[in-house]
Phi, psi and omega in degrees: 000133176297109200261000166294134173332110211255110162103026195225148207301142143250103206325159161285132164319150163281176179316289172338308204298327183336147139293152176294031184250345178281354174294358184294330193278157145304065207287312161341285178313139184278184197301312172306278172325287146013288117004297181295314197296301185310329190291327226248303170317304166278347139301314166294319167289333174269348192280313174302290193321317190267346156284342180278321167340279190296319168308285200319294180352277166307334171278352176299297199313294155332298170298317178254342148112144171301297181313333173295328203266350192268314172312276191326300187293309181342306211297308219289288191321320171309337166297262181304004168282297170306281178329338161283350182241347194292007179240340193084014151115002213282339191289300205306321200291311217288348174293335159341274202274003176274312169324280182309322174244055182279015149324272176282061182277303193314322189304288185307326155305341205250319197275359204267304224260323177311328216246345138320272188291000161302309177257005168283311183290332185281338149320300183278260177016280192285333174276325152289330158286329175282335161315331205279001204239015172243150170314144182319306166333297194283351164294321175320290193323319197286312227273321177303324131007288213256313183300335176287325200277356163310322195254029164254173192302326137352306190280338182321104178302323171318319204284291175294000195241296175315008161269267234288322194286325202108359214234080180267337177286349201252329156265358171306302146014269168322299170298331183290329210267292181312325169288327201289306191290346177287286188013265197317346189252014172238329159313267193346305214265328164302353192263351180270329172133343183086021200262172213300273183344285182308312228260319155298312157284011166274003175279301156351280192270009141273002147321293168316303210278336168258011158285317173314303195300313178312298164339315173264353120329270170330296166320297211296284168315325147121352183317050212275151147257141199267092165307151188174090186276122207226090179308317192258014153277349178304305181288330154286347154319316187256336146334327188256341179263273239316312174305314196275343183251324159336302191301315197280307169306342160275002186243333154283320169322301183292344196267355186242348181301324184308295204288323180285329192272338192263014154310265218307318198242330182237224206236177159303287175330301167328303211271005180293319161328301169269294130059247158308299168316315185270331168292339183274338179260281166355263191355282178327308173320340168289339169286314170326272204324305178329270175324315191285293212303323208269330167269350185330302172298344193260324180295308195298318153339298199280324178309316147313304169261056153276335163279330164319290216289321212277314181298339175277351177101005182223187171224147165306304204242018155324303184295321177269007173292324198263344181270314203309315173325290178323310179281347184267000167274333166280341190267322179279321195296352211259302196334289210290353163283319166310312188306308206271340196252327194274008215275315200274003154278348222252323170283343188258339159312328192224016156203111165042031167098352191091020169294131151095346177244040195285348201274344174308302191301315192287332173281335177276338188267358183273324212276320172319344157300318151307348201249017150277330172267347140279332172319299195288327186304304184294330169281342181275329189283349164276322212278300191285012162256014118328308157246061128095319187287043212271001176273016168300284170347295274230267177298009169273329174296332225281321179315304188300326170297289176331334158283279270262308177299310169316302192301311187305338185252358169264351185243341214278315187307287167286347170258340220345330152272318215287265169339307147306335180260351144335263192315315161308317204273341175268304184330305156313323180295289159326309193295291164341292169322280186306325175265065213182290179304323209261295162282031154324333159332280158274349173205087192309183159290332177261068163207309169294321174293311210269352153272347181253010178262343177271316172248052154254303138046278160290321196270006195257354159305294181289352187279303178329255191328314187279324156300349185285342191241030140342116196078021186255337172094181204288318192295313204299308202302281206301354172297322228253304173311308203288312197287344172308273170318347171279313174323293183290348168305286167326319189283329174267017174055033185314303202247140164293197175300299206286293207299346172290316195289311182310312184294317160325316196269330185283276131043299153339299181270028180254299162351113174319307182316321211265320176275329157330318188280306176347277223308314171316326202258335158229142194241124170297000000 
């Protein structure tokens, strides 16, 4: 039995040690580029994912009526609900320690996955008994439930092992093949008649079907996992994932709490309402993820040689904490302005003229206040299970849900959608303070300010420049918006020499020529 510390920071191997499968990354490129490419990748695919988002809405939203659709998101929200404990946080740990140890990527894949289908059958279980004590319906309703959130993307072994390689266009893959098939399976079921049972379970069996592809991906890649059943690496596994996966069941609990207090406290329409409003924002959160996810290996690296780095007189990771800030502050503030000036064209636009959803337009524009503090929440929640602080993470949620449940039962009766969307919006806002306080280290209060004032700046430009063109209609604004912010982005020297060069160097490895020599120097 490997009697080495299981599951605990470790210098990175030297190069030799890599297994060959790791020449599949662009090892040639520097970090940044990397970084980028990946970045670029997992942008474009999720960018795809959120138009099916907003298609499949709107044809829900559309078909069923705000009352239906709002019974459907109930059902539906349960799904990343359930799906956040099936692994117990062990995917974020075993993409780490693979990162850290890719000698042993199969062992840590194999103890990842064990442990994974361990509480998935304790699940599924527990979702059949507890059914027997609900109207017949809703047991279906439950068990389908629990079978989607086994098979989400979260849960992906594939998933977890291309983060750790470095290799997001290959999960970029992935994610297209699962949206596309949920798609096509809510078209089906509504063409079936639409009731809650099809319509969840088409969520399942497009799961299923790009679990499969992964699987054979992996297979494909020589990516095989070593089974080797070890209690107590199982158990150092779930010490070190049990915060991350807590953390992570609590950020859908809070991002969701909105939808259980107002069923429970309001109307259907309310909760169809906030509903719409927190899904119209929620999309745009893939550019965060993007960026985190892509640098998620270059921090856990610089995290590893932090005592090399520290004894040298400097730290890895102070610069590149404060550059990732910065882009997730250029990229949310124009969204989240964008959100707030435009929700009241943008709903009636996209449901029936705004019959039934008027409570949306006033919810959508509270929540876009938010959604600069989700960009940086999503970026924290990757950086700090990277270097090791991910029970930071743990209490930051645990504030936010707490404001978030308070505000939501005090509010849901006389605000109703309007209030969830309040009370969500201090919530991100905590959570943010507390992950914020915890890396003060490296990125004080004056090193955040000197990243966030040109673009808020620019975006207090672009609210100028788009009301001035009031009544011009949504594009002309958003046309009008983006270049007013781009202008002052520029004008204010936002990105530097080097970072201009690093997008340039990305830019680069899109080039047919370019991508030709890769592809020579490595074969999937």
């Amino acid at each position: 039995m490997n009697t080495a510390p299981l599951y605990a920071p470790a210098e990175p191997p030297a190069e030799a040690a890599v297994p060959a499968v790791q020449a599949a990354t662009p090892a040639a490129l520097s970090e940044g580029a990397r970084v980028g490419r990946n970045t670029a990748f997992r942008v474009a695919a999720q960018a795809a994912s959120a138009l099916v988002n907003v298609a499949a809405m709107v044809l829900l939203g559309n078909r069923l009526s705000a009352s239906g659709y709002g019974d459907y998101a109930y059902w539906y929200a349960l799904i990343p609900l359930v799906a956040s404990i099936c692994d117990l946080g062990a995917g974020t740990i075993v993409t780490r320690e693979m990162v850290r140890r890719p000698a042993e990527a199969a062992r840590t894949l194999g103890d990842g996955l064990l442990l994974r289908a361990g509480v998935g059958v304790l699940l599924l279980a527990g979702s059949v008994a507890g059914g027997l004590a609900m109207p017949a319906g809703e047991q279906v309703l439950l068990v389908l439930v629990t079978l989607a959130a086994v098979l989400d993307f979260s849960q992906d072994a594939a998933v977890w092992t291309f983060r750790a390689r470095e290799r997001l266009d290959l999960e970029s893959v992935l994610l297209l093949v699962s949206q596309l098939a949920w798609l096509a399976g809510i078209v089906a079921a509504l063409a079936l008649g639409g009731s809650l049972p099809l319509l969840i379970g088409a969520a399942g069996a497009a799961f299923l079907l790009r679990a499969l592809a992964g699987a054979a991906m992996l297979a494909r890649m020589g990516l095989w996992p070593r089974f080797e059943l070890d209690p107590a690496r199982l158990r150092a596994l779930v010490a070190e994932g049990w915060p991350v996966g807590l953390s992570l069941l609590l950020v859908v609990v809070y991002g969701r709490v909105g939808v259980f207090v107002l069923k429970a406290l309001s109307t259907k329409v309310d909760v169809a309402c906030f509903n719409v409003a927190y899904l119209l924002s929620q999309p745009f959160g893939f550019l965060a993820s993007a960026l985190s996810m892509a640098a998620f290996p270059a921090f856990t690296r610089r995290a590893s040689r932090r005592e090399t780095a520290a004894a040298s007189g400097g730290s890895s990771l102070a610069g590149p904490m404060r550059a990732a800030i910065k882009y997730q502050l250029v990229v949310s503030v124009p969204i989240g302005t964008g959100l707030a000036l435009l929700a009241g064209a943008l709903v009636p636009l996209l449901f029936h003229g705004g019959k039934g959803y008027h409570g949306a337009v006033a919810a959508l524009r509270v929540v876009s206040l938010a959604v600069p503090f989700v960009f940086l929440n999503l970026h924290a929640r990757y950086l700090l299970a990277a270097i090791g602080r991910q029970r930071v993470y743990l209490a930051a949620v645990l504030v936010g849900l707490v404001a978030n449940v308070a505000g939501c039962l005090l509010s849901a009766r006389t605000l109703g959608a309007v209030g969830a969307a309040w009370t969500y919006a201090i919530a991100e806002t905590l959570v943010f303070v507390v992950c914020q306080a915890s890396l003060a280290a490296e990125v004080p209060l004056a090193a955040l300010f000197a990243q966030a004032w040109r673009p808020l700046v620019a975006g207090l430009v672009m609210a100028a420049a788009v009301m001035a063109v009031r009544g011009a209609g949504p594009f002309v604004q958003v046309a009008v918006g983006a270049v007013a912010y781009g202008v002052v982005l520029v004008a204010t020297r936002t990105l530097s020499r080097e970072e201009w060069s690093v997008l340039r160097g990305v830019l680069a490895t899109f080039r047919p020529a370019r991508a030709a020599r890769l592809a020579g120097r490595a074969e999937v």
